[in-house]
C-alpha positions as CSV (number, residue, x, y, z in Angstrom):
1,X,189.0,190.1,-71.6
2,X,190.7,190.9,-68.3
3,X,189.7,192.9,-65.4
4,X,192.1,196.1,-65.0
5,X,194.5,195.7,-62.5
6,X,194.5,197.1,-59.0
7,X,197.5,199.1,-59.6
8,X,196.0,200.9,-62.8
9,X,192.8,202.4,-60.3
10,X,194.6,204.3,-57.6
11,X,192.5,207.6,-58.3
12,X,189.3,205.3,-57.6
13,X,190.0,204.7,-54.2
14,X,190.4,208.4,-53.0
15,X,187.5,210.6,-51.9
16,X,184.4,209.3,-49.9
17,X,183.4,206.9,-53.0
18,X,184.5,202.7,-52.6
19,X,185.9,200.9,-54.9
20,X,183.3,198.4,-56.1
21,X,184.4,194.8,-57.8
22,X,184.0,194.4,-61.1
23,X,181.4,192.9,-62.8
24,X,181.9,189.4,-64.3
25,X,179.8,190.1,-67.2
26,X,181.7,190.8,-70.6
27,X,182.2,194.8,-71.1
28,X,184.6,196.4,-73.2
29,X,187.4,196.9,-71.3
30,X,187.9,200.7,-69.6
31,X,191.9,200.9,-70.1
32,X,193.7,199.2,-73.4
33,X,193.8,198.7,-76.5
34,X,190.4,199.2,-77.5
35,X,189.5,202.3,-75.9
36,X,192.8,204.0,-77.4
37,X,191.6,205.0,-80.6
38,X,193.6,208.3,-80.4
39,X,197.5,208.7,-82.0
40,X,198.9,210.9,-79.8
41,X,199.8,211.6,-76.1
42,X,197.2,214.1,-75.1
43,X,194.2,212.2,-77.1
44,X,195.5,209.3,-74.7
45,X,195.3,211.2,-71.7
46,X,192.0,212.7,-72.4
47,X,190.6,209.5,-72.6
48,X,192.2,208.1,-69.5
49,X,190.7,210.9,-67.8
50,X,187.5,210.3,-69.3
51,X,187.2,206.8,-68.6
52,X,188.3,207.7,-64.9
53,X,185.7,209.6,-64.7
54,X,182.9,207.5,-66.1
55,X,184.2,204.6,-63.4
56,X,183.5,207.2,-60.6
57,X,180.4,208.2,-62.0
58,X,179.4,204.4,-61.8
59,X,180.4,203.9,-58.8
60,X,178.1,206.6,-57.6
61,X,175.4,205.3,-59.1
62,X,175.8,202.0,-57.7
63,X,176.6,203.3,-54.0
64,X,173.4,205.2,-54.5
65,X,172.0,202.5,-55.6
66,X,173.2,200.2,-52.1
67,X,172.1,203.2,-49.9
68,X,168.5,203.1,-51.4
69,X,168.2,199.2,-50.6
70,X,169.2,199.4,-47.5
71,X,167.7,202.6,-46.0
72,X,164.1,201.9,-46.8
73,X,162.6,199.7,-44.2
74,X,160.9,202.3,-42.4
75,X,159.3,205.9,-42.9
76,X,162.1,207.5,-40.6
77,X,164.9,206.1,-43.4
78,X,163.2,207.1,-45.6
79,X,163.5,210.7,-44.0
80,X,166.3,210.5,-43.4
81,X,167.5,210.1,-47.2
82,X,166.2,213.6,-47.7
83,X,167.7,215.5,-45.0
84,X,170.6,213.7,-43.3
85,X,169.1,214.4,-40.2
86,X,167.6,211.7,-37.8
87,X,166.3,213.4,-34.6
88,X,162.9,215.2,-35.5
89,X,160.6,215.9,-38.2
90,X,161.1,219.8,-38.3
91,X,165.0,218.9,-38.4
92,X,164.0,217.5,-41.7
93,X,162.1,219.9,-43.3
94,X,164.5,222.8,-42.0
95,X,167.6,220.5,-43.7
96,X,165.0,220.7,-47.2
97,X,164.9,224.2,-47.1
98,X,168.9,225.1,-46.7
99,X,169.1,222.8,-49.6
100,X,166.5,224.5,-52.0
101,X,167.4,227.8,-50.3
102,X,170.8,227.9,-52.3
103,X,171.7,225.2,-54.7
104,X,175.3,224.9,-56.0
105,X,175.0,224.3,-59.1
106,X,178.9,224.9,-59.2
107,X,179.4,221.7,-57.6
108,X,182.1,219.4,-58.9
109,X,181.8,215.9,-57.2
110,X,179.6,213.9,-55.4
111,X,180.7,214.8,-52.1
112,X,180.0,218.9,-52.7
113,X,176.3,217.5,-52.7
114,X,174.3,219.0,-49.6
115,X,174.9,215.8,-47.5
116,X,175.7,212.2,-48.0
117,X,172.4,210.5,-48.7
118,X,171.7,213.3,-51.2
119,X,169.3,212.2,-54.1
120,X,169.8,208.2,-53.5
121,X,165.7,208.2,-53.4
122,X,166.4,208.4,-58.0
123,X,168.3,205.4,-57.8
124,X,166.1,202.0,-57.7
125,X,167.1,199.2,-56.1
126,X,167.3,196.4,-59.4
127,X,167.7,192.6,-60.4
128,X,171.9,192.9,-59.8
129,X,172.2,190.7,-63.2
130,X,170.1,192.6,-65.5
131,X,171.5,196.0,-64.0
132,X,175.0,194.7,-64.9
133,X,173.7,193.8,-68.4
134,X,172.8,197.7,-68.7
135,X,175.5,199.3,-67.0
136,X,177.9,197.4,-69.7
137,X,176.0,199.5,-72.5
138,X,177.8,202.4,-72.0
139,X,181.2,201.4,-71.8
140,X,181.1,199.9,-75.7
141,X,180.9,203.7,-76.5
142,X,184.4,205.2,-77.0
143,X,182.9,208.6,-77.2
144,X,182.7,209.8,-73.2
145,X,179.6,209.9,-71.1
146,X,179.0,211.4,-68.0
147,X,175.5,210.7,-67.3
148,X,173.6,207.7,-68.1
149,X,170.0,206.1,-67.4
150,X,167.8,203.4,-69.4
151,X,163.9,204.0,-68.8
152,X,161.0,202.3,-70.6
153,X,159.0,199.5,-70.7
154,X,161.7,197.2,-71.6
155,X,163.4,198.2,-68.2
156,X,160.2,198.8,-65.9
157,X,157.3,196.1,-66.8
158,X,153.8,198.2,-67.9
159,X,151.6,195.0,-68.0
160,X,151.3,192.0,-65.7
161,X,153.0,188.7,-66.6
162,X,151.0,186.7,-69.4
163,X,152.8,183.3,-68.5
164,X,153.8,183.2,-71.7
165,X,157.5,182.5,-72.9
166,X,159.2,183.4,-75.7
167,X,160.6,181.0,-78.1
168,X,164.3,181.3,-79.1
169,X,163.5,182.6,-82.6
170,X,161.0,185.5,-81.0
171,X,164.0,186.8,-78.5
172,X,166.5,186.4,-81.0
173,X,164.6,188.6,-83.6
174,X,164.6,191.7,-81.4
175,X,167.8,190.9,-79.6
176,X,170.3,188.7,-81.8
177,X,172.2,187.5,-78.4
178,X,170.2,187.8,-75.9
179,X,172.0,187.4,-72.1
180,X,170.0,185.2,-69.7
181,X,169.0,188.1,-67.6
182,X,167.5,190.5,-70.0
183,X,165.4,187.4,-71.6
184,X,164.4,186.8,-67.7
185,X,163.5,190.3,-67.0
186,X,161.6,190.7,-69.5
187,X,159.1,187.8,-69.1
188,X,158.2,186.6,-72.4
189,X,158.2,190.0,-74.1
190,X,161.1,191.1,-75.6
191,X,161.6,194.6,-76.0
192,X,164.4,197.3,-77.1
193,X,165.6,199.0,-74.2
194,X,165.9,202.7,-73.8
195,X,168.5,204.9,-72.7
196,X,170.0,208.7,-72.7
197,X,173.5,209.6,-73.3
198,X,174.4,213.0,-71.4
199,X,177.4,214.3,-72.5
200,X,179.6,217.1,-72.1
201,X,180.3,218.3,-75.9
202,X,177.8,217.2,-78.6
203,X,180.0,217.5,-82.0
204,X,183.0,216.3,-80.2
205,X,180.9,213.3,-79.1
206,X,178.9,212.4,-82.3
207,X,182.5,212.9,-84.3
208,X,184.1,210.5,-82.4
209,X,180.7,208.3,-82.0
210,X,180.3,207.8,-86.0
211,X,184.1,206.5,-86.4
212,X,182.8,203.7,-84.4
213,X,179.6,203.4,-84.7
214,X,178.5,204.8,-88.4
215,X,175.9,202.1,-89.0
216,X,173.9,203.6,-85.5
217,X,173.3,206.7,-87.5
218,X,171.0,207.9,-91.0
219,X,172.3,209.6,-93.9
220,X,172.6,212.5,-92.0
221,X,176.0,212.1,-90.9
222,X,177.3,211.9,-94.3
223,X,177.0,215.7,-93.6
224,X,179.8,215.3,-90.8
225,X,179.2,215.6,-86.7
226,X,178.7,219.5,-87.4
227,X,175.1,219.0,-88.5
228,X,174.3,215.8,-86.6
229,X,175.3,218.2,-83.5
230,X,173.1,220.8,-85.4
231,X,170.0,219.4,-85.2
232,X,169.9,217.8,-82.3
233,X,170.5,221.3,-80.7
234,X,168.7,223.4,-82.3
235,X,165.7,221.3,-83.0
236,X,163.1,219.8,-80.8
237,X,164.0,219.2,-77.3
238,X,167.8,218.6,-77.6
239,X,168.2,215.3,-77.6
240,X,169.4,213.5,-80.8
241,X,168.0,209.5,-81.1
242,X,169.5,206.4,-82.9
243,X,166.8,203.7,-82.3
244,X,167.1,200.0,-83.5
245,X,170.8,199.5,-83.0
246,X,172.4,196.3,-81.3
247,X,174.9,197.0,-78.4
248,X,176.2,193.7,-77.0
249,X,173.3,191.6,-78.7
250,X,170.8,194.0,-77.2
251,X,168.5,195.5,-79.5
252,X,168.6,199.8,-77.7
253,X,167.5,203.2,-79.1
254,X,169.8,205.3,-77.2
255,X,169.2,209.4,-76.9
256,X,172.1,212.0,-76.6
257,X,172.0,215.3,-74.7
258,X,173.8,217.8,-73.6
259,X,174.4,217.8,-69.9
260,X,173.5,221.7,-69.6
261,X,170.4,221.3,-72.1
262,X,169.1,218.5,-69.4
263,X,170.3,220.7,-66.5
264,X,168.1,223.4,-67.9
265,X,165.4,220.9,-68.4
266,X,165.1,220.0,-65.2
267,X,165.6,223.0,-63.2
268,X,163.7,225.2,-65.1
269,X,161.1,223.3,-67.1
270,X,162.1,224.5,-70.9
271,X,160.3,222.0,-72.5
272,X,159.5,219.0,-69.9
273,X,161.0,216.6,-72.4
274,X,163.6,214.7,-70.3
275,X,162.2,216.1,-67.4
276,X,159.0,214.4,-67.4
277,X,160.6,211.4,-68.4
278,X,162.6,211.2,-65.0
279,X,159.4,212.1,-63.0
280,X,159.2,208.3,-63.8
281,X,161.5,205.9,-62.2
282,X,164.4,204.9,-64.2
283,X,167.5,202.7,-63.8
284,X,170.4,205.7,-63.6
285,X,173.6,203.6,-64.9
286,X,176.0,206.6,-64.6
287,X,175.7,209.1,-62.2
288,X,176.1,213.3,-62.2
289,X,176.5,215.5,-59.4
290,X,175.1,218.5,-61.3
291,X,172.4,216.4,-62.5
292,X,171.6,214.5,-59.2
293,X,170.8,217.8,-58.0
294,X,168.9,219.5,-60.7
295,X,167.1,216.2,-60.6
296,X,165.8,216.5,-57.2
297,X,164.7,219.8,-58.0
298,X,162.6,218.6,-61.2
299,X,161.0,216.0,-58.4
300,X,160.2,218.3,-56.2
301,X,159.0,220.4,-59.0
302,X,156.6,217.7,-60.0
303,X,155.5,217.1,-56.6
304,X,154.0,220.3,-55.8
305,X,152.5,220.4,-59.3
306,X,150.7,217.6,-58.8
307,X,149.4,218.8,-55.2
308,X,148.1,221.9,-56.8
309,X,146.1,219.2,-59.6
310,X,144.5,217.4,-56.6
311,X,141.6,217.5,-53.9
312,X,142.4,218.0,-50.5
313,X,142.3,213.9,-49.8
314,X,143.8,211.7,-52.4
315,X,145.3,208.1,-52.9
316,X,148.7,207.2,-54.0
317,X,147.8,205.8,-57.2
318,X,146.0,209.4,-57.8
319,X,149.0,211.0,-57.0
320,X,151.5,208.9,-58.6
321,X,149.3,209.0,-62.2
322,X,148.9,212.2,-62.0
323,X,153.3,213.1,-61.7
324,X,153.5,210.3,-65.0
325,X,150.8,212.2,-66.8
326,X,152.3,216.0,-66.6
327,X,155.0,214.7,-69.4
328,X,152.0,213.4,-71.6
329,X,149.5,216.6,-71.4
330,X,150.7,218.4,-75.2
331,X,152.2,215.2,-76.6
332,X,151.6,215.1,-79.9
333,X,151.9,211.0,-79.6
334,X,148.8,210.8,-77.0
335,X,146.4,212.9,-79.4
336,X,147.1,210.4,-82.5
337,X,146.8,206.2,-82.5
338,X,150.6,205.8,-82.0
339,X,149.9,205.3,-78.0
340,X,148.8,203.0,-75.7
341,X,145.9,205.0,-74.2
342,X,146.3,203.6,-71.0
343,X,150.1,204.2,-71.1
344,X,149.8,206.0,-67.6
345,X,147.6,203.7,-66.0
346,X,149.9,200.9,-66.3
347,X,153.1,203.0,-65.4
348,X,151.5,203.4,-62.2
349,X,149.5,200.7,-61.8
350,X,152.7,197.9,-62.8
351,X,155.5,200.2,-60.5
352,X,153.7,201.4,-57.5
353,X,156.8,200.6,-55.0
354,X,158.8,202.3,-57.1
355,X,156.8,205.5,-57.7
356,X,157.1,205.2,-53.7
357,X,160.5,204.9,-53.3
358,X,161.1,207.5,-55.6
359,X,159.2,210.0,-54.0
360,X,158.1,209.3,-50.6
361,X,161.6,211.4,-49.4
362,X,160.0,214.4,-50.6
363,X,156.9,213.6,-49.7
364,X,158.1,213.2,-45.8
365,X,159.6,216.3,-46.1
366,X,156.7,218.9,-47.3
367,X,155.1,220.3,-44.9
368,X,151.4,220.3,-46.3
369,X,151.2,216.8,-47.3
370,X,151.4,213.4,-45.6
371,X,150.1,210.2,-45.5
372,X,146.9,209.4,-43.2
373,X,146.5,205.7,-44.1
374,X,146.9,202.9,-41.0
375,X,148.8,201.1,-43.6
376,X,151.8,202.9,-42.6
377,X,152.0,201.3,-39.4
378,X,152.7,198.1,-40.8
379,X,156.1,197.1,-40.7
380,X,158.4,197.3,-44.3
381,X,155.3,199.1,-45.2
382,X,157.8,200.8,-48.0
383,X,157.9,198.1,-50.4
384,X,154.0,196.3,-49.8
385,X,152.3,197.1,-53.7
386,X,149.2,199.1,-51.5
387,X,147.1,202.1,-52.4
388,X,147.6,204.3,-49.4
389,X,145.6,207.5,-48.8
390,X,147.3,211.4,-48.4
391,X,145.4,214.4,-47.4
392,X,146.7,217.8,-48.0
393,X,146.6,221.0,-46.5
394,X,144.9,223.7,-48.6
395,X,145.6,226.8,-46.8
396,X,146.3,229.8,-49.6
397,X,149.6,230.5,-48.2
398,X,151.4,227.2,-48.1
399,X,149.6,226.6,-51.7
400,X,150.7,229.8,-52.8
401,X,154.3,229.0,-51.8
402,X,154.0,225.8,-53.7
403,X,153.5,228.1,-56.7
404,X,156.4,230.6,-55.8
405,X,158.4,227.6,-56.3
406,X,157.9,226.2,-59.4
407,X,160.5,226.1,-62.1
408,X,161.3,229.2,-63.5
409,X,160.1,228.8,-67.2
410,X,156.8,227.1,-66.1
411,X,156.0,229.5,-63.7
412,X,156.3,232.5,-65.9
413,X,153.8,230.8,-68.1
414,X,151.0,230.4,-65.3
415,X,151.6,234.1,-64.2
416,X,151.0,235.0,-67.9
417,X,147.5,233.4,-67.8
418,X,146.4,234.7,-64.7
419,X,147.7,238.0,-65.9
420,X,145.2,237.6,-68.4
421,X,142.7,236.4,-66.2
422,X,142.9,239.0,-63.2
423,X,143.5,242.2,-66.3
424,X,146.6,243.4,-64.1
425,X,148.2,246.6,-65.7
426,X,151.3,245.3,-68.1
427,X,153.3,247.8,-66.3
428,X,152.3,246.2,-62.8
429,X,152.7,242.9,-64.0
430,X,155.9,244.0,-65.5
431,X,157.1,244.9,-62.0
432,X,156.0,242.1,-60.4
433,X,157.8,240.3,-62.7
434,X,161.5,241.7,-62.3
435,X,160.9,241.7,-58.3
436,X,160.5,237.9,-59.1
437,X,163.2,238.0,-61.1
438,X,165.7,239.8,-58.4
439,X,164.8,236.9,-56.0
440,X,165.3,234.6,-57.7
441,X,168.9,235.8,-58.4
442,X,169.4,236.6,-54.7
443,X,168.6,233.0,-53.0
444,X,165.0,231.1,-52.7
445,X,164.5,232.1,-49.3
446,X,162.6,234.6,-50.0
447,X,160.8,233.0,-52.4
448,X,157.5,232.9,-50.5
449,X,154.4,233.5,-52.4
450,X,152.3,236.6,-52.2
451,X,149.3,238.1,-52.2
452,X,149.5,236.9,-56.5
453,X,150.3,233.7,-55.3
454,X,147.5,233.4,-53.1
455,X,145.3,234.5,-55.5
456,X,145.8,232.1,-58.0
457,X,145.7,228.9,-55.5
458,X,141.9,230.4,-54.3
459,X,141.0,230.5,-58.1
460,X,137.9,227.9,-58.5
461,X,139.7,224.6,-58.2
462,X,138.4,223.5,-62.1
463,X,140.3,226.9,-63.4
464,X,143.8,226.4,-61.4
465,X,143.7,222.7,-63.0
466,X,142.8,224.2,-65.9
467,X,145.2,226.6,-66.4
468,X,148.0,224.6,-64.9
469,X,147.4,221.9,-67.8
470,X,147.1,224.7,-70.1
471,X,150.7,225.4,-69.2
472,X,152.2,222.2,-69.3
473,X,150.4,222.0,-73.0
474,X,152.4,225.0,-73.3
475,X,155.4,223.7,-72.5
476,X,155.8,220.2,-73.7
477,X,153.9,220.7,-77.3
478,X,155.7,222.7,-79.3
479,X,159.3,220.8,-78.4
480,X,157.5,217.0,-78.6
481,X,156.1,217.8,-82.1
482,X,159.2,219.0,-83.8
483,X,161.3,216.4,-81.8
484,X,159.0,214.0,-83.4
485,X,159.4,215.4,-86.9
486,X,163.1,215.2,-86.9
487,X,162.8,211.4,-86.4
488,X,163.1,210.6,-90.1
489,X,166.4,213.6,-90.4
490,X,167.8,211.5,-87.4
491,X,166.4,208.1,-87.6
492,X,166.0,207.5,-91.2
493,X,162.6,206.6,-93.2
494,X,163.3,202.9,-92.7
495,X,163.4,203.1,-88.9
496,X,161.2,205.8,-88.2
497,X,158.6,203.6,-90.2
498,X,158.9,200.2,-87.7
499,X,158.8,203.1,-84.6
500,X,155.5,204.2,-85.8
501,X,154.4,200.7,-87.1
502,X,154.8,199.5,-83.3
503,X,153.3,202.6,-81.7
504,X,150.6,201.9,-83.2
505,X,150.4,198.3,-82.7
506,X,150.3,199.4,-78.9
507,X,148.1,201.9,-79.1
508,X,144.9,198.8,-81.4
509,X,146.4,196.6,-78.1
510,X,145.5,199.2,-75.5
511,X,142.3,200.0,-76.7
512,X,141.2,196.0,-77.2
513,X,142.4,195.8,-73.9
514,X,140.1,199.1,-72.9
515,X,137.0,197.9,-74.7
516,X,138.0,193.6,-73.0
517,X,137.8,195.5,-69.5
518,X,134.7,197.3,-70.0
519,X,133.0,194.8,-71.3
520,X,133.6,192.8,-68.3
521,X,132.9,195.6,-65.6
522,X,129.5,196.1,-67.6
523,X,128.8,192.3,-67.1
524,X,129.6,192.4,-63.1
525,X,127.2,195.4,-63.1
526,X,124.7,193.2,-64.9
């Protein structure tokens, strides 16, 4: 299949974003034939523009992608990706706070982002093969999408090489042509690979979805896109799943959202459902401006919740674990044997670098936490699998700002409990509440904590925890259980089944593995 020609990409090379070569490996191609399933002018057009569009929103991803290798060989780069700024630490935390103070959320394109190295700390650098492999994924859709990212264990490794390698037969029964670099990547242990769709109009995109793909779905879209579209937003956490399908000989479950549902998720914390999954790193394939942004935000977000879980000194590992962990607290999945109990442990323990690259921007650019390890003197210090140490500064005022600025949703939830807690006057609280409210609609710098704030961060340290994870139980429950019951309305009985089947397959593997490793720290006590 050939590669479009030069003269059919002339809107690619305007604006700030390069024109990257194509890849050599197979994808269905983004003009012809193929993609023109529509009969008339306009549908032709509308998909021209579409496809446009999804080649500069991969082209952002993968000049994110460039900017993260290559600015991440010292601690001053790594500043330097948050703020734009290179001359002094203040310069960068006062270039974090005229970011935060007002977002545009208006923005259009990639270059209406605060500044140039905006947000390139979400993309990870990857194995250029396999990330070709994934990127191609997208493109066999005809349906348009704007945002894309694969996440998971068949993407980022939970466990340590066994030195085992599969046989032929074992990679072809999970992925019935298997490219050399997805077999290589994932070392013996073939997996289905994860992604989510975002996309601009659900019904429009499942409609057009099922005349190509009907076999991805259950019986429910015998009932047409209008109630495929239906229950994926109105139950659950928005997100509509087809697992077990084979894309380009790749066994995937892919997930579909709606950009503004995942907007919302991660600015506000509705239901921590795809935000907590992109606390973790993930391989973003197409790139958003809206959602770069809102993304950042969720990070930051999870940051500062995590500082308010933690002791004043802490280790990486700690800190990292205890991010990957918000988006497990009210799982359904983690209270029944359909999880690997140790699921978080080996997130962490199998992607340190990456849990660094992904948030040591914001970490340089707080100004009540920072490393205190001599291991960041060492030179490419980023990318060396350590366990560094971070202290924190505890003072009410800065903690009680942390709280000011959590996500809206989540935050109204903690105030609620320490309503309780402190017996404030419903009327008071009430008016605390729209003064919050007002600010919030008038810009975040005055979004400073008070003397409520303050309060709550000098609560006995065992209460705040407890009441924070109270809240993110809150949060993430009620949305993870009835996204879990619609699995057999979306997925189908057969499916759903072979899901569970394997859940809990991990979760008799993770506790062997549990009971191996205690049984061999009991007999170096011994």
């Amino acid at each position: 299949m050939a590669a479009p020609t030069s003269n059919r990409l002339p809107f690619l090379l305007r604006g700030r974003l390069p024109l990257r070569p194509w890849p050599t490996t197979t994808r269905p191609l983004p003009f012809g034939t193929a993609r023109r399933y529509g009969t008339n002018v306009e549908d032709k057009n509308e998909l021209d523009k579409e496809t446009r569009e999804g080649a500069q929103h991969d082209a952002a991803a993968d000049q994110a992608t460039d900017t993260s290798r290559s600015d991440t060989k010292s601690a001053q780069a790594i500043a330097d990706e948050a703020s734009s700024r290179s001359d002094s630490e203040s310069s960068v935390v006062s270039d974090l706070k005229d970011w935060e103070t007002n977002p545009n959320f208006k923005i259009e394109s990639f270059s209406d982002l605060p500044h140039a190295n905006f947000g390139v700390n979400q993309h990870i650098p990857f194995d250029a093969e396999f990330k070709e492999v994934l990127k191609a994924i997208p493109w066999a859709f005809r349906a348009p999408i704007r945002y894309a990212f694969a996440y998971g264990s068949g993407v980022f490794p939970q466990s340590k090489s066994n030195g085992k390698t599969a046989t032929p037969e074992e990679v072809k029964a999970i992925h019935p042509k298997c490219p050399p670099a997805v077999a290589r990547h994932q070392d013996g242990t073939p997996k289905m690979i994860d992604f989510i769709f975002g996309v601009s109009h659900t019904q429009h995109w499942h409609s057009l979805n099922m005349k190509q793909h009907r076999d991805h779905y259950s019986g429910l879209a015998t009932l047409g896109s209008g109630a495929v579209s239906y229950v994926q937003d109105r139950m659950g956490a928005g997100v509509y799943f087809n697992p077990y399908v084979v894309v380009n000989g790749i066994l995937i479950k892919y997930g579909v959202v709606l950009l503004k549902t995942l907007e919302e998720d991660l600015t506000n914390w509705d239901t921590l459902y795809l935000a907590g999954r992109l606390h973790k790193p993930v391989k973003i394939l197409r790139d958003d401006p809206k959602i770069r942004l809102a993304n950042q935000i969720n990070l930051l977000s999870a940051l500062r919740t995590a500082l308010l879980l933690l002791p004043p000194k802490f280790t990486e590992e700690e800190l990292y674990a205890t991010i990957a962990g918000i988006s497990y607290l009210g799982d359904p999945r983690m209270a029944l044997p359909t999880e690997n109990p140790s699921k978080v442990k080996n997130i962490v323990g199998n992607n340190m670098t990456n849990f660094r690259r992904l948030y040591l921007p914001l970490i340089e650019t707080l100004p009540n936490v920072e490393f205190n390890d001599p291991g960041t003197s060492a030179k490419d210090w980023v990318w060396e699998a350590s366990n560094l140490n971070l202290v924190q500064d505890m003072d009410p005022v800065k903690r009680g700002n942390m709280v000011r600025r959590l996500p809206k949703s989540f935050r109204s939830r903690l105030y609620f409990q320490y309503q309780r807690k402190f017996a404030i006057p419903q009327l008071e609280f009430n008016k605390m509440m729209e003064e919050s409210k007002n600010e919030d609609s008038i810009s975040f710098k005055r979004r400073e904590g008070g003397g409520f704030e303050r309060r709550i961060v000098q609560d006995d340290p065992t209460e705040l925890r407890s009441y924070i994870r109270e809240v993110i139980k809150q949060t993430i429950s009620w949305p993870a259980t009835t996204q879990s019951l619609k699995g057999p309305l979306t997925s189908g009985w057969t499916r759903t089944w072979r899901y569970l089947m394997e859940k809990m397959a991990k979760y008799r593997e993770g506790k062997a593995k549990e009971a191996e490793e205690k049984e061999e720290s009991e007999e170096k006590k011994a």
